[in-house]
Residue frames as a rotation matrix with the C-alpha (Angstrom) as fourth column:
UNK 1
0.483 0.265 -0.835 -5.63
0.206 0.892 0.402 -22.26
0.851 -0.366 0.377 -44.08
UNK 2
0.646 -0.375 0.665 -5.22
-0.761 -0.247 0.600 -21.84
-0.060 -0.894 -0.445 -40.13
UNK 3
0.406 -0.132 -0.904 -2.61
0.314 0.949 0.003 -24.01
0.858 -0.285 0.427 -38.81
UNK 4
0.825 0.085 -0.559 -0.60
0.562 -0.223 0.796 -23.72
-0.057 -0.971 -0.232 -35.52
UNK 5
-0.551 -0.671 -0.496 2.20
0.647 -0.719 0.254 -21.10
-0.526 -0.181 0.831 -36.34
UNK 6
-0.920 0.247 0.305 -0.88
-0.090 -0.889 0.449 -18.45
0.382 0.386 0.840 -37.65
UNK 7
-0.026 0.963 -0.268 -4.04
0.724 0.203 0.659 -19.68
0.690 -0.176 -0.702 -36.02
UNK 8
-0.055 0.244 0.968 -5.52
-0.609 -0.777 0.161 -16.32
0.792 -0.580 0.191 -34.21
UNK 9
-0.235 0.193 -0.953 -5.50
0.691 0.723 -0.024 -16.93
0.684 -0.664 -0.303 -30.68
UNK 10
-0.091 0.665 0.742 -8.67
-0.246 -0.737 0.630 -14.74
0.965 -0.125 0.230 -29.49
UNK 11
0.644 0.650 -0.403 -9.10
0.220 0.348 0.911 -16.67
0.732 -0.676 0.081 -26.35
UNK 12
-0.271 -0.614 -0.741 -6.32
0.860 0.192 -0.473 -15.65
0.433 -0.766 0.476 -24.38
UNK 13
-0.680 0.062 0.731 -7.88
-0.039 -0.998 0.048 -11.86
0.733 0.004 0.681 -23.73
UNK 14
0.065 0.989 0.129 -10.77
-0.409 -0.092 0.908 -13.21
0.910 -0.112 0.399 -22.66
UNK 15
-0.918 -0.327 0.226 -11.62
-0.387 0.604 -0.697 -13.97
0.091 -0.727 -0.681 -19.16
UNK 16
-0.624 0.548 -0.558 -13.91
0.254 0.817 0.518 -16.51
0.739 0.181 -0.649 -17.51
UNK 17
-0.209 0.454 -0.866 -14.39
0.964 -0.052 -0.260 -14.91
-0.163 -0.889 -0.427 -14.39
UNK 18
0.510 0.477 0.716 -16.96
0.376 -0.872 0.313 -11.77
0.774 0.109 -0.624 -14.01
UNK 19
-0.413 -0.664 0.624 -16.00
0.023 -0.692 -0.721 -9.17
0.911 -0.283 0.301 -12.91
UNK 20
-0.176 0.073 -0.982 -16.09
0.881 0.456 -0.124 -8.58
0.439 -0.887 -0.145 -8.73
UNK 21
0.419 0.454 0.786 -17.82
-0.082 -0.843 0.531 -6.15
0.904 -0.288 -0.316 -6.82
UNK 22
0.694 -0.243 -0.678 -16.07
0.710 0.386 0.588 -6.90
0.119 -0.890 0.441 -4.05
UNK 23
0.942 -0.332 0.048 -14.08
-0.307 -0.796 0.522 -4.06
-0.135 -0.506 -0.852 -2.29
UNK 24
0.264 -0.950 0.168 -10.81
-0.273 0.093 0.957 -5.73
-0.925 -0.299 -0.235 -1.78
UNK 25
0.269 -0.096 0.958 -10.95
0.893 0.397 -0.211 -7.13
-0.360 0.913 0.192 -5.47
UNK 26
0.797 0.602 0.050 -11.40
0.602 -0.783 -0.160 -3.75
-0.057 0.157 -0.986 -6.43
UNK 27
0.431 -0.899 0.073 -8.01
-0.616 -0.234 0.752 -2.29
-0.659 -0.369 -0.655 -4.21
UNK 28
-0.008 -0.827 0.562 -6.18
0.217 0.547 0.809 -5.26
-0.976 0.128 0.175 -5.60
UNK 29
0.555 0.484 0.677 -7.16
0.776 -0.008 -0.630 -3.99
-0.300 0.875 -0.380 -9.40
UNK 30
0.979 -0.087 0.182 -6.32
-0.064 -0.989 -0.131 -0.63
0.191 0.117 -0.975 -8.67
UNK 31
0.171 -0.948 0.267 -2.64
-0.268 0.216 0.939 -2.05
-0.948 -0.232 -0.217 -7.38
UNK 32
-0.073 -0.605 0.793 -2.29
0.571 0.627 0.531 -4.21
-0.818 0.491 0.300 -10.57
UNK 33
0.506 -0.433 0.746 -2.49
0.860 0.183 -0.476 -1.67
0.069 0.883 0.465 -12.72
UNK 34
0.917 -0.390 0.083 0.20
-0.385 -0.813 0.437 0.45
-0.103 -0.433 -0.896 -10.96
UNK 35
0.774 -0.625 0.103 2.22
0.567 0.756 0.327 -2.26
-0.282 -0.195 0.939 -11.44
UNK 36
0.177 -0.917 0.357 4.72
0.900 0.004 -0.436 -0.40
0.398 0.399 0.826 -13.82
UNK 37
0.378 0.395 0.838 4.69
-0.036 -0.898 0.439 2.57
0.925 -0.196 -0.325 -10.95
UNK 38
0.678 0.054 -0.733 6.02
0.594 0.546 0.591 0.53
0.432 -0.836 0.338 -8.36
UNK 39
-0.580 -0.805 0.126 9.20
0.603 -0.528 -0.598 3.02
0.548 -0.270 0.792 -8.04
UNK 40
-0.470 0.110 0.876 7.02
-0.246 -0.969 -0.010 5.93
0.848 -0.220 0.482 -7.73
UNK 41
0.324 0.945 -0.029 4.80
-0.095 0.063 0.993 4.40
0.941 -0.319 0.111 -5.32
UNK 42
0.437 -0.594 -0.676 7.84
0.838 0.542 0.065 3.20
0.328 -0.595 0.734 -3.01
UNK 43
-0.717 -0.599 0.357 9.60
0.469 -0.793 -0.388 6.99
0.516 -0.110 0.850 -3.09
UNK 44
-0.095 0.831 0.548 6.01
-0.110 -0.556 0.824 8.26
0.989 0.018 0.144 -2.49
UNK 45
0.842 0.270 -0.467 5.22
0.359 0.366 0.859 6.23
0.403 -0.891 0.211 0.61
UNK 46
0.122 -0.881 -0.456 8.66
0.902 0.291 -0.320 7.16
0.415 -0.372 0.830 1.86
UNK 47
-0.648 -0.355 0.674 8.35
0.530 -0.846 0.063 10.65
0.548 0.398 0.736 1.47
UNK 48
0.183 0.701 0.689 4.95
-0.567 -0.498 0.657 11.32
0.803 -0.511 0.306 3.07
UNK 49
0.846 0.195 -0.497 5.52
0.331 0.539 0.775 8.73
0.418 -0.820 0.391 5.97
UNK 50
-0.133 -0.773 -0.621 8.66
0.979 -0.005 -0.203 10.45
0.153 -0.635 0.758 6.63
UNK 51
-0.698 0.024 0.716 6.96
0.376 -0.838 0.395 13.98
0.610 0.545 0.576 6.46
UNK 52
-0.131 0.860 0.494 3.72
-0.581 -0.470 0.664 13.56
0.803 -0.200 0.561 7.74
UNK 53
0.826 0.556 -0.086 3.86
-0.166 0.386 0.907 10.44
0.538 -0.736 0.411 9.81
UNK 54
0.195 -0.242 -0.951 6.76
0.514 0.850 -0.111 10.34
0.835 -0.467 0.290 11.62
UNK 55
-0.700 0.029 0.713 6.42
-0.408 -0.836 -0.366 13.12
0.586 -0.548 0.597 13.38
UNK 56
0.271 0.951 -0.148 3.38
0.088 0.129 0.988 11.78
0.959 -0.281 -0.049 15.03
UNK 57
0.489 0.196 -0.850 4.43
0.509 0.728 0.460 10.37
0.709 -0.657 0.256 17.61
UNK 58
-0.838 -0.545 -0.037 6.42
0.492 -0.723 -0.485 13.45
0.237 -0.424 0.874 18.86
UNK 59
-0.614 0.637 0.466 3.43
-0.614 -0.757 0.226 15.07
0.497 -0.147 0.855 18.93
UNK 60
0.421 0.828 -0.369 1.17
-0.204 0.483 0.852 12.48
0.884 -0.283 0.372 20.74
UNK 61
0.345 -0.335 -0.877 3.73
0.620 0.782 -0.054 11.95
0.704 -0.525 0.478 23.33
UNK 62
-0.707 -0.666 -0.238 4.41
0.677 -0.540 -0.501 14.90
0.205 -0.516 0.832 23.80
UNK 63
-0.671 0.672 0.314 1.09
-0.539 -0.733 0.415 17.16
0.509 0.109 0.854 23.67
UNK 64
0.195 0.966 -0.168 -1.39
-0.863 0.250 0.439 14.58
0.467 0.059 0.882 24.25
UNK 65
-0.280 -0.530 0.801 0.55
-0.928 0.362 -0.085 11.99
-0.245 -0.767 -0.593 26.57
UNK 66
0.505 0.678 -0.534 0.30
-0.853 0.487 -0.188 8.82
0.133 0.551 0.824 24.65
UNK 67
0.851 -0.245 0.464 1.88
0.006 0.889 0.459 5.56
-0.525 -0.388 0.758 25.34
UNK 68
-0.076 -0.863 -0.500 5.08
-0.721 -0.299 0.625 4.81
-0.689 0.408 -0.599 23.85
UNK 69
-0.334 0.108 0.936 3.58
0.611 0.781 0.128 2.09
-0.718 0.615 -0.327 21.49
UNK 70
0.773 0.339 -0.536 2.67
-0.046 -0.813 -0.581 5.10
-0.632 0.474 -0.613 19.60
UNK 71
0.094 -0.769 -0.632 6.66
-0.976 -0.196 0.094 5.15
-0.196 0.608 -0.769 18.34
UNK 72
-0.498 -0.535 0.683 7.12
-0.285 0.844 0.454 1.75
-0.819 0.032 -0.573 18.13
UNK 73
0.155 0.972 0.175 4.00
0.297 0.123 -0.947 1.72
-0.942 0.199 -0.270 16.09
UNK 74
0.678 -0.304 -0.669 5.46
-0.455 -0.889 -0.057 4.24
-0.577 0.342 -0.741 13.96
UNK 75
0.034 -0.994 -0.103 8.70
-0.845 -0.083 0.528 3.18
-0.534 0.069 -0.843 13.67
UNK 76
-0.537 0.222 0.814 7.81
0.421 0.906 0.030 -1.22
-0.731 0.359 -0.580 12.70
UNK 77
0.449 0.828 -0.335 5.54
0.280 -0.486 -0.828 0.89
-0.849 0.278 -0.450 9.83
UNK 78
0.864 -0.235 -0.446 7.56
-0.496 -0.548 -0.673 2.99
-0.087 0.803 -0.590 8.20
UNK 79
-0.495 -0.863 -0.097 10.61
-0.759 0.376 0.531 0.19
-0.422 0.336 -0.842 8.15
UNK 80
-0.349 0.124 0.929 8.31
0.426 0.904 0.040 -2.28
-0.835 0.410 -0.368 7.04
UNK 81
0.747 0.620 0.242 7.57
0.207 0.128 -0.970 -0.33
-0.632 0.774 -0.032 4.25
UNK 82
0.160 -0.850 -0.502 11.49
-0.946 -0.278 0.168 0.43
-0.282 0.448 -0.848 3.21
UNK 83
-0.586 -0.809 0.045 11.87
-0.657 0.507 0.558 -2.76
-0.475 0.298 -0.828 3.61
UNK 84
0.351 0.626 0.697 8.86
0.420 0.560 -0.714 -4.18
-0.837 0.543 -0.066 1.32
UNK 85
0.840 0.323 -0.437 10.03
0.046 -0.843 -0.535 -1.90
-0.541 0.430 -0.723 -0.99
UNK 86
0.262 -0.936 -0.236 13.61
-0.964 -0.246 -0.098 -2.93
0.034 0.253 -0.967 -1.23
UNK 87
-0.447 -0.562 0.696 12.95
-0.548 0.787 0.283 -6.05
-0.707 -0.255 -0.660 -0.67
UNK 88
-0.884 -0.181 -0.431 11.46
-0.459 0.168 0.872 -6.30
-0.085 0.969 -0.231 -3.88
UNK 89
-0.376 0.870 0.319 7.60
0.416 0.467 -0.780 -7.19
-0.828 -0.161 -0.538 -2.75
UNK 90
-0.440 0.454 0.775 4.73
0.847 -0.078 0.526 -6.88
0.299 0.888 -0.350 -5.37
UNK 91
-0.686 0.325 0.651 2.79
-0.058 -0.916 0.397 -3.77
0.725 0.235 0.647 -6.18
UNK 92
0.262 0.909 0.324 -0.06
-0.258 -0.257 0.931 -4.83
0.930 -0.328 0.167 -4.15
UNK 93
0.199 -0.165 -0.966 1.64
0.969 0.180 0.169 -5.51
0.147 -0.970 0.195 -1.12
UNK 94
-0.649 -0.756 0.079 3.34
0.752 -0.654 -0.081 -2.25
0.113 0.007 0.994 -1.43
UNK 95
-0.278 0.859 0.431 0.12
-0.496 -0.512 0.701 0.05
0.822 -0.019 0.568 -2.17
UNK 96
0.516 0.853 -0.080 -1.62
0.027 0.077 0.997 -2.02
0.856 -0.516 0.017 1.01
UNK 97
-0.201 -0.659 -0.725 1.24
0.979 -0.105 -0.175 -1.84
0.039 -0.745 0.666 3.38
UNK 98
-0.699 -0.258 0.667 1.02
0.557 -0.782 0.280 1.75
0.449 0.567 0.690 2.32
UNK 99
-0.508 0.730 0.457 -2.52
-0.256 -0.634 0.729 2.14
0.823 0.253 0.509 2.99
UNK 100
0.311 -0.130 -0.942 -2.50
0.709 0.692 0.138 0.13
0.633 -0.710 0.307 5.83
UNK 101
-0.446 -0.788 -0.425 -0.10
0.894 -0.371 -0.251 2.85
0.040 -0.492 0.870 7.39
UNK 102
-0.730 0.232 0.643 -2.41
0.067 -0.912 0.404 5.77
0.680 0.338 0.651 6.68
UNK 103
0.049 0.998 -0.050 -5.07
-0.160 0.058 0.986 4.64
0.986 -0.040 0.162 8.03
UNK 104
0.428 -0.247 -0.869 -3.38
0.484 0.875 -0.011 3.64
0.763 -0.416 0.494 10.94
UNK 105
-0.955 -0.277 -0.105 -1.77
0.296 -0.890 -0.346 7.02
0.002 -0.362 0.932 11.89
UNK 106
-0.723 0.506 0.470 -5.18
-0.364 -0.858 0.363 8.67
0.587 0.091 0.804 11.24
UNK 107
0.632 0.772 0.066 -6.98
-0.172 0.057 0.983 6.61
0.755 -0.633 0.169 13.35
UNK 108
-0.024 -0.482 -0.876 -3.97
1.000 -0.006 -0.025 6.80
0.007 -0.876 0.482 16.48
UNK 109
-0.874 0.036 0.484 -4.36
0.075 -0.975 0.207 10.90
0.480 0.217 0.850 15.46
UNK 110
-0.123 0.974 0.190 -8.16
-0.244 -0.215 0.946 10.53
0.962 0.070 0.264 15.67
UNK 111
0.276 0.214 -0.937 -8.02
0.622 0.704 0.344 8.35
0.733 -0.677 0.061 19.20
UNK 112
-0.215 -0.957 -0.196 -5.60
0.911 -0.124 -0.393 10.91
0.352 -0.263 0.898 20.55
UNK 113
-0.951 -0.286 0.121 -6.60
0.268 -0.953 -0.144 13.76
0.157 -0.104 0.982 20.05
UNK 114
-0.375 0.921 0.101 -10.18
-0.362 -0.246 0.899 13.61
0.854 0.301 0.425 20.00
């Protein structure tokens, strides 16, 4: 005999809503399950954005005469992601701040130089 300290409880697995083809659904998926990654993702971003992107702006300012909103650009980036990161934001802010910033250098790279 079920009662309420043994009754299966099948319905909580289940969702209501179908799945979403939607792009940004999609990103936000791919964040939530990173969730238990959030370190690595936070050392990561740090690591390449202090590697690959902060150099940029030496190099665009200098080679390719670019504006100085280039560093400022740069610079409001790669502290807002130390400080999403330390300040204890979710995975999916983190992973789109992140990606946010890539894209962002590669298309002030792409303007620049090209």
């Amino acid at each position: 005999m079920a009662n309420i300290l043994n009754a299966p409880t099948r319905w909580a697995d289940q969702t209501t809503t179908p799945p979403s083809n939607n792009l940004w659904n999609k990103w936000l998926d791919i964040a939530d399950t990173q969730a238990k990654n959030q370190t690595f993702w936070f050392v990561f971003s740090l690591i390449l954005q202090g590697v690959f992107f902060l150099p940029v702006p030496a190099l665009l300012i200098f080679y390719y005469n670019a504006p100085i909103i280039v560093l400022v650009i740069t610079m409001a980036l790669f502290f807002g992601n130390v400080i999403a990161g330390m300040g204890g934001s979710g995975i999916r802010m983190l992973l789109s701040l992140f990606a946010a910033s890539v894209v962002i250098h590669l298309l002030m790279l792409a303007i620049f130089i090209l």
